[in-house]
N, C-alpha and C positions, 0 to 999 in steps of 0.2 A: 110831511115826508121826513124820517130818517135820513140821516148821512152813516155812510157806510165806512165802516173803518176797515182802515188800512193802515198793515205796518208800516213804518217809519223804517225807510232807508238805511244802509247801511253806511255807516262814517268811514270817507276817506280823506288823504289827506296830501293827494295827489292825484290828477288827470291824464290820464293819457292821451294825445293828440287830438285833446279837447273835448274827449269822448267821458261824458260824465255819467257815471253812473247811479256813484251814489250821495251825498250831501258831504257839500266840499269841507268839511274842516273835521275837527278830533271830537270825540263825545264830550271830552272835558271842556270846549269851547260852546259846544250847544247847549252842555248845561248853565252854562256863564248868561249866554243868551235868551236864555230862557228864562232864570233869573231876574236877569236885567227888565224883560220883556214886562216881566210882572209886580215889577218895584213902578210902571210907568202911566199904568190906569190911576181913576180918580180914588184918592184918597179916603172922600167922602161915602163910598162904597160897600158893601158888606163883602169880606175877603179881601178887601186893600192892603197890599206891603209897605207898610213904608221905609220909605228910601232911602234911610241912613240903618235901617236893618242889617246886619252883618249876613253874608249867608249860609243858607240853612245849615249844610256841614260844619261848618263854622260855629255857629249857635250850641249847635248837638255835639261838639267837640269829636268828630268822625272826621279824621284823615282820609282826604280824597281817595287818594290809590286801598284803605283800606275797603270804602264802600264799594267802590270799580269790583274787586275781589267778591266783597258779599251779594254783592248786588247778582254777580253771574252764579251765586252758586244760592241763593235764596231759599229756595224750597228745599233744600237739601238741610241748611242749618234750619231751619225752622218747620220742618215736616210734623212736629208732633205740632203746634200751635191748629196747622192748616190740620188736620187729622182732626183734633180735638172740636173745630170749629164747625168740620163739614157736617 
């Protein structure tokens, strides 16, 4: 059987009278976690990060708030790539 995908929540970063809606903390924190998440499988592995690896923005010299920026506007800068591709 397939597992069915579903979007991912929306980031807040505050609750209202406990009433949660959507995953509690900032995109820039999930992505940190997520990170983390995958610096923490076995090493010996095929796809293992290891864990003194800087991250990935970091690596790629891409200022956070620059990628936040691309990121929401993707297909837009790169329409002729995906164009070209289809």
């Amino acid at each position: 059987t397939s597992l069915e995908e579903k979007p991912l929540l929306h980031f807040e970063t505050a609750t209202v009278a406990e009433r949660q809606r959507g995953i509690p903390f900032s995109f820039k924190d999930y992505l940190a976690l997520m990170d983390w998440t995958a610096r923490q499988g076995r090493t010996d592995k095929s796809g293992a990060m290891a864990r003194d690896l800087p991250p990935l923005l970091s690596r790629m010299d891409i200022p956070p708030d620059q990628w936040l920026l691309d990121s929401r506007r993707f297909e837009d800068i790169f329409h002729r790539r995906f164009r070209l591709a289809a």
